[in-house]
N, C-alpha and C positions, 0 to 999 in steps of 0.2 A: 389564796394570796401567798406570795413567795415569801422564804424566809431573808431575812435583811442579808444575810450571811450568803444565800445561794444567787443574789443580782449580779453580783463581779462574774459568775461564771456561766452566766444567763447570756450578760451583755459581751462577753468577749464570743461565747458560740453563736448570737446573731450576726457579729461584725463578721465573721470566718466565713460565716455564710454565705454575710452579702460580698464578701471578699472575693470568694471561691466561685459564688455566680458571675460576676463580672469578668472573671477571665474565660466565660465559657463563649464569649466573643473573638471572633476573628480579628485581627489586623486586620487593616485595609489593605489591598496590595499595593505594592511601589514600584512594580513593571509589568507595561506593558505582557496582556497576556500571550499576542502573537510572540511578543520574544522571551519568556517565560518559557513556552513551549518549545524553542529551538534554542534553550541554553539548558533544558532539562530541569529547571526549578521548581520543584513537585509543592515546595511549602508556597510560591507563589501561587502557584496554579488553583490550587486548595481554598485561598485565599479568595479569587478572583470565583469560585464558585459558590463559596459561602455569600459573598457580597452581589449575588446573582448576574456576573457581566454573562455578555449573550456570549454562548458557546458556537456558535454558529454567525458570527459576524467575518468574514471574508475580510485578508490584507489585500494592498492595491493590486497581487500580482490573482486576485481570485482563489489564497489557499487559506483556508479553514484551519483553525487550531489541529485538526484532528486528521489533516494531510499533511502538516508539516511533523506533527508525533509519528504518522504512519510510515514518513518518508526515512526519516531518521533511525526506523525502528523501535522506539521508546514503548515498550510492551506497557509499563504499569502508566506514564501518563494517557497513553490512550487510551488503554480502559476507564481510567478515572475522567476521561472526558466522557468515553460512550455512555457511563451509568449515571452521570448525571444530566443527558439530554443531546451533546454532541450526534450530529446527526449521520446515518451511516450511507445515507446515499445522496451525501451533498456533492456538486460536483466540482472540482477545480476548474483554473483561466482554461483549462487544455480538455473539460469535458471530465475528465479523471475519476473515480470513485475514492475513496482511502483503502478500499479491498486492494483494486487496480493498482492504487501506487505505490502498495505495500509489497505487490509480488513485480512489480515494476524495478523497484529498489532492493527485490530477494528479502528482503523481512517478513520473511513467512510464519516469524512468532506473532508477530504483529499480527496476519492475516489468518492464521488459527485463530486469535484473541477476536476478533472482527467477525468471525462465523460463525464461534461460541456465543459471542452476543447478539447475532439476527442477522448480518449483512447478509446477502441474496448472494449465491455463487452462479452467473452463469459461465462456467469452466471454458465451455469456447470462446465465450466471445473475449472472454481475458485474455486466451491463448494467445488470440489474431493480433489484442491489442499487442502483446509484447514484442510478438514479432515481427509488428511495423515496428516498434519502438527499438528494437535490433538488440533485446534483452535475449541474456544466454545462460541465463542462472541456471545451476542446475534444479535446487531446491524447489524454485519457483516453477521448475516445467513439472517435476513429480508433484507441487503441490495438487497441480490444477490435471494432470492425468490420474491421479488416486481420484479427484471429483467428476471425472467423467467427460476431460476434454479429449479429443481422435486428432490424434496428427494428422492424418486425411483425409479429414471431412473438406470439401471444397466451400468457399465460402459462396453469395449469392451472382458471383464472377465465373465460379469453376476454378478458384484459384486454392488449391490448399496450404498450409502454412507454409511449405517450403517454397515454394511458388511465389509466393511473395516475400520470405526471407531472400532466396536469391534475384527477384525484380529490383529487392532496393538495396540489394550488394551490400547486405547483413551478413556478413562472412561466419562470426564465432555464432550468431544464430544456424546459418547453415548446419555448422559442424555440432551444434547440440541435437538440432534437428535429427541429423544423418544418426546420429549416437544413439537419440531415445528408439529409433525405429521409422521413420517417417522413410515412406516409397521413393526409393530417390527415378523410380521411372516411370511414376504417378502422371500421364495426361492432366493438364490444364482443360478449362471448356474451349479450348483452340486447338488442342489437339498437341500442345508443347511440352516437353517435360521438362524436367527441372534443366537439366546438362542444354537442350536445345533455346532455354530460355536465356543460357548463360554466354552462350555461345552467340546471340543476339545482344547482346549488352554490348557498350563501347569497350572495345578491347584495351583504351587507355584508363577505361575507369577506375574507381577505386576499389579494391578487393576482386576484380572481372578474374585477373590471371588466377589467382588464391581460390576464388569459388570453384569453376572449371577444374581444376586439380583436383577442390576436395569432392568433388561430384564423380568425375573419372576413377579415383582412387579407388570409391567407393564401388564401382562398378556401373554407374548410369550411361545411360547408351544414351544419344541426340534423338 
């Protein structure tokens, strides 16, 4: 039995207790988690995961919490979405991966942090995507040639990347292209190289005159 003298300090270290337990509870969150994630609000985010909302629920345009952190760059909310479930090969309105949109966007911390946690690298086919996409980052093309992407691999066309950077008059793609090493007198499976492909485009196009130059400069024969 206690002594009458030791209850006052009995009953204040239970009340501390149940005091101290009770703020081991989260808040509820007060915004929306898609816009939590594209205003950067880490204590919201935190919030929305303690209170299990699904990390993997898609906004109307088809982007997942964890493409709009990849697009942005947000290295630590992505990871704090990845470790708690966000999924790594969800895909956005446009097919997308958050690997893809992260070297899409040049956020290549982001897509280091993405690798480190499981996402699947396959180095070319990201390549090809960028440069349909008419991305010219540099970081983003050493990301994915340090992983084992070839400037001149032809894709299942015969078309290798430059080959379709200058088909869809991706000019600063071109010139990253030409820069990292890419053949600039590389055969198509038609038989076209880069300069003869350009030389085929509408000569009023957009970047035609500008492609042609930086193909010529560089030495490419038709």
């Amino acid at each position: 039995m206690h002594h009458p003298s030791a209850l006052p300090a009995l009953i204040l270290a239970l009340l501390t207790t149940l005091l101290l337990g009770g703020c081991d509870e989260s808040a509820h969150p007060t915004v929306d988690l898609s816009r939590a994630v594209r205003v950067g609000d880490l204590d919201q985010i935190k919030r929305h995961i303690y209170w299990k909302t699904d990390l993997n629920q898609a906004d109307p345009d088809g982007n997942h919490p964890l493409h709009v952190a990849a697009r942005a760059g947000q290295v630590g909310i992505a990871r704090e979405l990845v470790q708690h479930g966000a999924s790594l090969v969800a895909v956005d309105g446009a097919g997308r991966t958050p690997l893809e949109l992260a070297l899409i966007n040049g956020r290549t911390q982001v897509a280091a942090m993405l690798v480190k946690e499981g996402a699947a690298v396959d180095a070319q086919a990201i390549l090809l995507a960028l440069v349909r996409a008419g991305v010219a980052d540099r970081d983003s093309f050493a990301f994915l040639l340090r992983r084992g992407a070839d400037l001149n691999r032809p894709d299942a066309h015969g078309a290798a990347p430059l080959h379709l950077a200058v088909g869809l008059g991706h000019l600063e793609t071109v010139k990253r292209l030409i820069a990292r090493g890419a053949d600039i007198n590389q055969p198509d499976g038609s038989g076209r190289t880069p300069l003869a492909l350009a030389l085929g485009l509408d000569p009023k196009g957009k970047n035609t005159a500008a492609i042609r130059q930086a193909l010529q400069q560089s030495g490419a024969r038709p």
